[in-house]
N, C-alpha and C positions, 0 to 999 in steps of 0.2 A: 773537341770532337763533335762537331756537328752544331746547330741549334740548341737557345735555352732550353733549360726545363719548360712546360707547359704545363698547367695545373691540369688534375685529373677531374674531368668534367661528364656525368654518367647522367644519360636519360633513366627516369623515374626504372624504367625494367629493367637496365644493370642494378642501380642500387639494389633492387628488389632481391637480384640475385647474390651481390656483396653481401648485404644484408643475411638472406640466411644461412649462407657460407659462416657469416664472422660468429654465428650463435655458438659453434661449436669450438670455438676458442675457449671455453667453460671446461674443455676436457683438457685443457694445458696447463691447470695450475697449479701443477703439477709440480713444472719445472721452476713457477717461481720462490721455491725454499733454495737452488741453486743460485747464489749471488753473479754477477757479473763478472766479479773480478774472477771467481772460480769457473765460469764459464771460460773467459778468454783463456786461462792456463790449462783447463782440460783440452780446447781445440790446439793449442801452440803447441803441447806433449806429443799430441799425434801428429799433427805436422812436420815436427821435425824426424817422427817414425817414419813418416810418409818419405821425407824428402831424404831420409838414411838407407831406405830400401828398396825403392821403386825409380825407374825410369824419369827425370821431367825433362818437358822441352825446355832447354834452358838460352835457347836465339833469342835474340833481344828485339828483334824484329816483331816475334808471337809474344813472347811475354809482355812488352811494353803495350802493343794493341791490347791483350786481352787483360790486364791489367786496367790501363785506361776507360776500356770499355764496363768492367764492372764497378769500377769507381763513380763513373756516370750514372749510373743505376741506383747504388748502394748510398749515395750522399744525400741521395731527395725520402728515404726511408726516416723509421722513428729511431735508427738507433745508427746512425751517421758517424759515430766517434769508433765504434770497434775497427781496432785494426784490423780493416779488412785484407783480405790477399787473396789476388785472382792465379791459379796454377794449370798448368796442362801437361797432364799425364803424358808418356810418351806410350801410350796403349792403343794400338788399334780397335778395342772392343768399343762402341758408339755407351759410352754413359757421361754422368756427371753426378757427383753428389758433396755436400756440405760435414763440413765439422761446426762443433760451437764457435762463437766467440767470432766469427767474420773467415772463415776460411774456406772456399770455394775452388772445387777441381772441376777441370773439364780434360773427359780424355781426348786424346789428339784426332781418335777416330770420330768422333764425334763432330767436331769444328768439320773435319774434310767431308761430311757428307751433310753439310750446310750450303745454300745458296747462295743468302746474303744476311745482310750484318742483322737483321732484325729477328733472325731464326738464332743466332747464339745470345744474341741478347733479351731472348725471353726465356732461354735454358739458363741462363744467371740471374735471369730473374725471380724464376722458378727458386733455384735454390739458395738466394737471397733471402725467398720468402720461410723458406725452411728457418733460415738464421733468425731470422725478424721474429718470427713466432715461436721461436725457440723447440723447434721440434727436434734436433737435434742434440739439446740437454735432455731430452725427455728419451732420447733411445742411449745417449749412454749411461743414463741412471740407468737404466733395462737390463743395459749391459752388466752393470755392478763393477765396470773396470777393470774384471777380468778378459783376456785374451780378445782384445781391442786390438792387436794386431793383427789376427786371423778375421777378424770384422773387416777392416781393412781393406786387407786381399782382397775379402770377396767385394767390397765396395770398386778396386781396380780394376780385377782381373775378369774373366767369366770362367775360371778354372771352378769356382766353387759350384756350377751349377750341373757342375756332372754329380749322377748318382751318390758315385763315393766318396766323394767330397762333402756329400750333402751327412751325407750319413758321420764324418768323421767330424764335423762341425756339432753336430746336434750332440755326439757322447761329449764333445769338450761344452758344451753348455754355451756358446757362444751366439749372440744377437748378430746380426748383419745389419751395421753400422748406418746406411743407408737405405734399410725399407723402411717407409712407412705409409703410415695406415689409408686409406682410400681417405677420409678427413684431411689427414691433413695434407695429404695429394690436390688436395680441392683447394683450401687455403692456400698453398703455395701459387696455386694457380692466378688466383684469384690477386694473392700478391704482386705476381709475376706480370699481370694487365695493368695493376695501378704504378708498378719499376719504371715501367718501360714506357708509358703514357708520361707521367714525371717526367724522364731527363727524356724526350721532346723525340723517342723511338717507337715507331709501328708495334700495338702487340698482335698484330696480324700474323707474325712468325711465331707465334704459340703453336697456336691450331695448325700449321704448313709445317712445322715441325715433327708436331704428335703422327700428323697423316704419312709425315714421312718414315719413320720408327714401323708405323702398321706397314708400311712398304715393303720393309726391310724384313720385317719378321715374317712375310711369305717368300721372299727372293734369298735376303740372305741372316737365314734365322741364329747362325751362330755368332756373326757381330752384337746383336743385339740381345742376346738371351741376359746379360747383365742389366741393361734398362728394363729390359719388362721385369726382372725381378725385383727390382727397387721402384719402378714406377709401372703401375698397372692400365694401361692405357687401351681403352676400348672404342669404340664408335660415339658411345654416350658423352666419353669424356669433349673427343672432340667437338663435339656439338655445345658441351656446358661453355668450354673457352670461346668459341664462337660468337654463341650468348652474349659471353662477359664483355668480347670485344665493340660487338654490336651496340653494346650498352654504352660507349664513349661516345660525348658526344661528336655527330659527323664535319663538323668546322673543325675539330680539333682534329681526329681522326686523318681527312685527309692532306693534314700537311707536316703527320710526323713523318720522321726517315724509318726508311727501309733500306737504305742499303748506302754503303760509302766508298769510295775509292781506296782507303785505308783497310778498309776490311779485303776487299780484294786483293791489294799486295800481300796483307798478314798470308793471307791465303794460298796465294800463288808460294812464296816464303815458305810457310807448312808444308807442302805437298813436294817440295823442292830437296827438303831435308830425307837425311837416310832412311832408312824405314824404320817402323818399329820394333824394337826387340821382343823373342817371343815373350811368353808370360811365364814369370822365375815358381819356382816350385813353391806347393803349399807350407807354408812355415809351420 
């Protein structure tokens, strides 16, 4: 899929900024009394909760693109051997979010209000990084393991962000499996430049991404009411990715891909298929 990896090459004011991003990696260690092996079995238990209850695209068309493409991403990382697995929700609501252990979802809504191939591949980058930095062991330690399937939901659906839902989650004592904290929103990011810089893709579609979510949350605020509640995305932020980007160096910079002919068909393929079913009631 495209050109080599490309090593990640940062003028002194990305570092600068890598740099005090990775300080707060201090507050993850949290997650390493969780071993590995019990990492990849807690993401695999929900996975296959995921793939017992919920919609996926399951064309071979999208799966094998989005598959390939986060394989590309996820082998130039420090933890290259989890079995990872790239999934697409069959939900209209625009998110994405990670389980332990290498498992990555993107909802279907999501991918279709993508341009080109370097805006979804900095959304798996993003939560690539989540995996990488194990920020993901560290929300369902939070969780305690209890009612991880009502986390879930609310990771798929945007049912949970109505009032009463909100309310009926908080008496069951339940984490939402997918927030987290502006930290490590940043670190992901920040992962997410060095992904996609690696396997030899523009992280130009961070920031064209993020801009596009702020779009959608004044036009069309009920697709996205799920992404802003797992990922908090402001003005500031898009500017920090900017930054980050800026910080690559410019030889490098411009002769990654942004966009492929492959992603296109996935594409035209996605939009082609039935529509999404609605969102199945709260468990």
């Amino acid at each position: 899929m495209g050109a080599a990896p490309h090593p990640v090459v940062l003028r002194r004011s990305g570092q600068s900024a890598l740099g005090a991003i990775a300080v707060a990696l201090l507050l993850g260690v949290t997650a390493c009394s969780v071993s590995e092996e019990r990492e990849i079995a807690l993401g695999r238990t929900n996975a296959e909760e995921i793939a017992a209850k919920y919609p996926l695209v399951t064309d071979s068309v999208v799966a094998a693109y989005v598959q390939a493409l986060g394989m590309r991403l996820a082998r130039g990382t420090s933890r290259p051997s989890l079995p990872w697995r790239f999934t697409v929700v069959d939900s209209k609501d625009v998110n994405a979010f990670a389980l332990p252990g290498g498992f990555v979802y993107v909802n279907r809504g999501l991918i279709e209000h993508t341009e080109r191939m370097d805006e979804l591949a900095g959304v798996l980058g993003h939560e690539i990084g989540h995996i990488v930095r194990r920020h993901s062991v560290q929300q369902l330690k939070r969780n305690g393991g209890t009612r991880v399937g009502v986390a879930l939901f609310c990771a798929v659906t945007s049912v949970c962000d109505s009032h009463t839902a909100r309310i009926a989650i908080d008496l069951g004592g339940a984490a939402w499996l997918a927030r987290h904290s502006r930290v490590a929103e940043a670190e992901a990011d920040s992962e997410a430049v060095a992904n996609t810089v690696r396997a030899g893709v523009s992280p130009e579609g961070i920031p064209v991404m993020f801009q596009t979510m702020l779009t959608m949350r004044a036009n069309e605020p009920g697709l996205v009411q799920t992404f802003f509640g797992s990922h908090p995305v402001e003005e500031d932020r898009i500017a920090t990715t900017r930054h980050l980007v800026e910080g690559v160096d410019p030889r490098i910079l411009r002769i990654l891909e942004r966009d492929d002919a492959d992603f296109q068909t996935m594409k035209r393929r996605l939009t082609s298929l039935p529509k999404s079913p609605a969102a199945p009631a709260l468990p």
